[in-house]
Structure formats: structure tokens, C-alpha cells
VEXFI-683204 format. One record per residue (C-alpha): chain; residue in three letters; y, x, z. Coordinates in nm, 2 decimals, padded with zeros to 4 digits. Example, Ala and Ser with C-alpha at 12.3 -4.5 7.8 and 13.67 -1.06 7.14 Angstrom:
<unit: A | code: ALA | north: -00.45 | east: 01.23 | up: 00.78>
<unit: A | code: SER | north: -00.11 | east: 01.37 | up: 00.71>
# end
This chain:
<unit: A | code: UNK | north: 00.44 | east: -04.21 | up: -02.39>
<unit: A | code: UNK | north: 00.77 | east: -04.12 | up: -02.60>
<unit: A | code: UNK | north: 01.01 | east: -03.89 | up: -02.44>
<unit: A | code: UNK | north: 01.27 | east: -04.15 | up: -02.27>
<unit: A | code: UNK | north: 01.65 | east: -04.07 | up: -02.16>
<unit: A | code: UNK | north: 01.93 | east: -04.25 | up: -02.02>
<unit: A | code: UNK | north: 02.29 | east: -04.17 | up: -02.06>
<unit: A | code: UNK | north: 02.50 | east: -04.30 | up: -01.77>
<unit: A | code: UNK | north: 02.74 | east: -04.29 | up: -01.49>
<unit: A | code: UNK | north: 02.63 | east: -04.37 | up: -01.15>
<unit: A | code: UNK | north: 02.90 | east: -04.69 | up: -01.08>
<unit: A | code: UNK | north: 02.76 | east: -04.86 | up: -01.43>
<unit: A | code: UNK | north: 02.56 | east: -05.19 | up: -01.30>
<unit: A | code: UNK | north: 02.43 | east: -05.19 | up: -01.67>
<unit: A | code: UNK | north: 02.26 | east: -04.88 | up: -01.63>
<unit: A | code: UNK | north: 02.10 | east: -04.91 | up: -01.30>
<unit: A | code: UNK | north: 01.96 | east: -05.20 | up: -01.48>
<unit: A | code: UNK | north: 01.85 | east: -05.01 | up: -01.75>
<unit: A | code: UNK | north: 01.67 | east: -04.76 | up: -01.55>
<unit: A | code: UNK | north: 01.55 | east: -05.05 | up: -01.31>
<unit: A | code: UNK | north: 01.34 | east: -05.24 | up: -01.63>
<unit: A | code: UNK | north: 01.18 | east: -04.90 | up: -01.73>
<unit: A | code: UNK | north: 01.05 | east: -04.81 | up: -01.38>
<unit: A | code: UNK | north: 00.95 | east: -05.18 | up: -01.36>
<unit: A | code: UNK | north: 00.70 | east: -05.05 | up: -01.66>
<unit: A | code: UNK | north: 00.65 | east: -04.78 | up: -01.51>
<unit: A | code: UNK | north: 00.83 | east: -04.53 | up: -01.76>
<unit: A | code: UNK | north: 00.88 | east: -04.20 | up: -01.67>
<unit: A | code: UNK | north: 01.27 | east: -04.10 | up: -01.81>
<unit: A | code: UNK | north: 01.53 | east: -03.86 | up: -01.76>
<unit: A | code: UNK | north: 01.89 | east: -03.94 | up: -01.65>
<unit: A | code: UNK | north: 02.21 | east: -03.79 | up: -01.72>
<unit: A | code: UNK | north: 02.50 | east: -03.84 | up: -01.51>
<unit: A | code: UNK | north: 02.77 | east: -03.88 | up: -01.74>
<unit: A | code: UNK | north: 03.06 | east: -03.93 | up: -01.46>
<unit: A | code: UNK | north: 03.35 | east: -03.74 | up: -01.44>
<unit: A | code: UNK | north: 03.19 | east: -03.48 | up: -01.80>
<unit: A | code: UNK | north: 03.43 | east: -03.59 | up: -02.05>
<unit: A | code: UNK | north: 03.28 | east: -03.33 | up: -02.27>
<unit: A | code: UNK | north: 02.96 | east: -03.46 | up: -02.22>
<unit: A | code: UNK | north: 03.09 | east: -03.83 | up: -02.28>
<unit: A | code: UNK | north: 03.25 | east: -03.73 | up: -02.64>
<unit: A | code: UNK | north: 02.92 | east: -03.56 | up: -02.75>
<unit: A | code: UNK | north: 02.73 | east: -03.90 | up: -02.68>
<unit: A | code: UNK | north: 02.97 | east: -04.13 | up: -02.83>
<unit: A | code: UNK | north: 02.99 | east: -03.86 | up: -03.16>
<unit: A | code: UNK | north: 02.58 | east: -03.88 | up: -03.11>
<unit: A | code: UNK | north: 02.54 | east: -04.23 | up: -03.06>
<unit: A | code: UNK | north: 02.85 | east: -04.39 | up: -03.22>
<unit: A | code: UNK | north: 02.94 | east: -04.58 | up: -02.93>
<unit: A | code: UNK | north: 03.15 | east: -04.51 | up: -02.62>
<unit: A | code: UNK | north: 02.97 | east: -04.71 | up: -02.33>
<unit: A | code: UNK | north: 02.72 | east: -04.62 | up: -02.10>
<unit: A | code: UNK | north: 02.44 | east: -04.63 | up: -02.10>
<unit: A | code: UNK | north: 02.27 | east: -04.51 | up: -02.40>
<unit: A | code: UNK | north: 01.94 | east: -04.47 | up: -02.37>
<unit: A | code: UNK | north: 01.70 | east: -04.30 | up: -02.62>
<unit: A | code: UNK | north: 01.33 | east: -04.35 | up: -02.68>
<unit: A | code: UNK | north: 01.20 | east: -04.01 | up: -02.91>
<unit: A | code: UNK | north: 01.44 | east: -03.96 | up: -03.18>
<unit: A | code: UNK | north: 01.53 | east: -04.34 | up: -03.17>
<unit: A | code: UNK | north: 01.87 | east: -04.42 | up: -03.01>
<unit: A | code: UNK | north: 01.79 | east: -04.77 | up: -02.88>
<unit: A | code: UNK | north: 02.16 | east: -04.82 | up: -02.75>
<unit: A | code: UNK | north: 02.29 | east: -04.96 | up: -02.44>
<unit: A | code: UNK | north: 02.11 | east: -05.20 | up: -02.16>
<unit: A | code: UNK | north: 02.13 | east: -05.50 | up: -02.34>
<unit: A | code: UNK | north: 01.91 | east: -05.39 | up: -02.67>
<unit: A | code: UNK | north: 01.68 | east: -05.20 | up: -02.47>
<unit: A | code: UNK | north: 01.64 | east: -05.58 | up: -02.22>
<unit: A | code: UNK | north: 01.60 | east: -05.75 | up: -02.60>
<unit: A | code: UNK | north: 01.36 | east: -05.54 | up: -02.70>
<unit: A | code: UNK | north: 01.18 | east: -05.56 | up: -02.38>
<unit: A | code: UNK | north: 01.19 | east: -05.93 | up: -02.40>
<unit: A | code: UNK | north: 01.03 | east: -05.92 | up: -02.77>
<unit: A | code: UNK | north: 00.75 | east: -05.73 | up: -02.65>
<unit: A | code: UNK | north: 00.89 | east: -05.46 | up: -02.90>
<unit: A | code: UNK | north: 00.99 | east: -05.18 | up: -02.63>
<unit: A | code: UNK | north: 00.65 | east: -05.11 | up: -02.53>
<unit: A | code: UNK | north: 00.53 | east: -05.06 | up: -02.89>
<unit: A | code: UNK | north: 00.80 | east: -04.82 | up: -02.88>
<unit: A | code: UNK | north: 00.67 | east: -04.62 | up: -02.58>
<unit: A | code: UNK | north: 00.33 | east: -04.58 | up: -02.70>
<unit: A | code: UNK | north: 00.45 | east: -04.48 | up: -03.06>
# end
């Protein structure tokens, strides 16, 4: 299974849900706590392009925030992407 990581901040009911769906299949990810690291915040948006939370990244592929990873889930295309 790809390597699997979440950007987020702990008050962001988008990215519970995010990390919610991928236990659901059982995928093994690391979190990063985001709050209160502005640093840490500017590298992700410079990184990602985009300045919400979470960002989540499958591998090399940034997959972007809750609601692409729930498409791609719902397409049947996110585990394709987790056995790649």
C-alpha cells in the first residue's frame, strides 16, 4: 500500500472525515497537525497550491483536500491508488 499522509488541524470536520474514510479501508496514514505552525501551513500551501486543510497525499500524488479524496473513493479510483 502507497505511503499515505494527511495535512490537517485538529478542529477541521473535513479532515476528521478524511482520516475517518481511510481507516474505514483500513489505510494505514500519517497525520500532521498543522494547528497553530504557520510555518508549517505556508510550506503546504507553497507545496500543494492550496491553503485549506486537509491535504492529503497518496505516494508522490497530492490528491487534495476531503472532498477529492470522498470522489475518488466513490469512483472506486482511490483504492487503485493504494495498491499502485
Amino acid at each position: 500500500m502507497s505511503n499515505v499522509i494527511v495535512y490537517g488541524t485538529r478542529y477541521c470536520p473535513y479532515c476528521v472525515a478524511a482520516t475517518q474514510l481511510l481507516s474505514s479501508k483500513g489505510v494505514e496514514y500519517e497525520y500532521i497537525a498543522v494547528d497553530n505552525d504557520q510555518e508549517l501551513r505556508s510550506e503546504i500551501a507553497e507545496r500543494s497550491g492550496q491553503f485549506t486543510v486537509p491535504q492529503i497525499w497518496i505516494g508522490e500524488q497530492h490528491i487534495g483536500g476531503f472532498t477529492d479524496l470522498n470522489r475518488l473513493a466513490l469512483s472506486g479510483s482511490l483504492d487503485n491508488l493504494l495498491n499502485a
